[in-house]
C-alpha positions as CSV (number, residue, x, y, z in Angstrom):
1,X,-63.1,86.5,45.3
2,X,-61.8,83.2,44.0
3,X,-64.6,83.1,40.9
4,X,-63.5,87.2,40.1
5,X,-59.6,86.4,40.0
6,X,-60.5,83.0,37.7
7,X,-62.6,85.5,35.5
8,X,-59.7,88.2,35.4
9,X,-57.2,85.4,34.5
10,X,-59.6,83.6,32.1
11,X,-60.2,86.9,30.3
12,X,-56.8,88.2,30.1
13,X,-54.3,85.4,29.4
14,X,-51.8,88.4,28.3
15,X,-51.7,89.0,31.8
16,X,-49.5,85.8,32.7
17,X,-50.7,84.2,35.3
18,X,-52.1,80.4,34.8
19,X,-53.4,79.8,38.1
20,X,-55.8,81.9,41.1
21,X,-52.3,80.9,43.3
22,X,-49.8,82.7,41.0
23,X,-52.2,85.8,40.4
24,X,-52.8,85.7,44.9
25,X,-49.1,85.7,45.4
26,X,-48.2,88.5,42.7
27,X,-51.0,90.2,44.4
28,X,-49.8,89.7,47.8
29,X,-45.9,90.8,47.0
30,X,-47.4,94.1,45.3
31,X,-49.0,95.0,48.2
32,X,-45.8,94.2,50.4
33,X,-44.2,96.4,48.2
34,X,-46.3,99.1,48.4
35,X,-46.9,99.0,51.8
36,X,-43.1,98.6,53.1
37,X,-42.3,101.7,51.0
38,X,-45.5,103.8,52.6
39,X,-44.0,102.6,56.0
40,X,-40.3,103.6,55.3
41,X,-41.9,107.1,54.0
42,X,-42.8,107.5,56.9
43,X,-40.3,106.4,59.4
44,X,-38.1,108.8,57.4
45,X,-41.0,111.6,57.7
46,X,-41.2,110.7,61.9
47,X,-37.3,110.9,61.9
48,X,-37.2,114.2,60.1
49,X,-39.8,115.8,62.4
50,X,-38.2,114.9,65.1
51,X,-34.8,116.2,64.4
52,X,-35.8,120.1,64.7
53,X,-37.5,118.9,68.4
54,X,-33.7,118.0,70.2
55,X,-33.8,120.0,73.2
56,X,-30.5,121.1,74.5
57,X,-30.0,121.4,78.3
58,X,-30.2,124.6,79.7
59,X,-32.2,125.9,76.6
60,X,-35.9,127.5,76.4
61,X,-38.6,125.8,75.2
């Protein structure tokens, strides 16, 4: 993986990054990112679901 990020960064210095470190921790935030906002989706989605399931005492099921 190391020699494909040093290609990437050699052959697109309009990308920014001047190290493999810099273009791993960019990498790494993005996919923090992405994956905090696919686990708040759903939390929110579970949450939702679950509010149409309350049972009330004394009610049918």
């Amino acid at each position: 993986m190391k020699e494909e990020i040093e290609r990437i960064i050699d052959s697109d210095r309009k990308l920014g990054f001047v190290s493999v470190q810099e273009f791993v921790k960019d990498a790494i935030r993005r996919n923090i990112i992405q994956y905090s906002s696919i686990s708040c989706e759903k939390r929110n989605s579970a949450s939702n679901g679950n509010e149409n399931k309350v049972k009330v005492k004394g009610e049918a099921n």
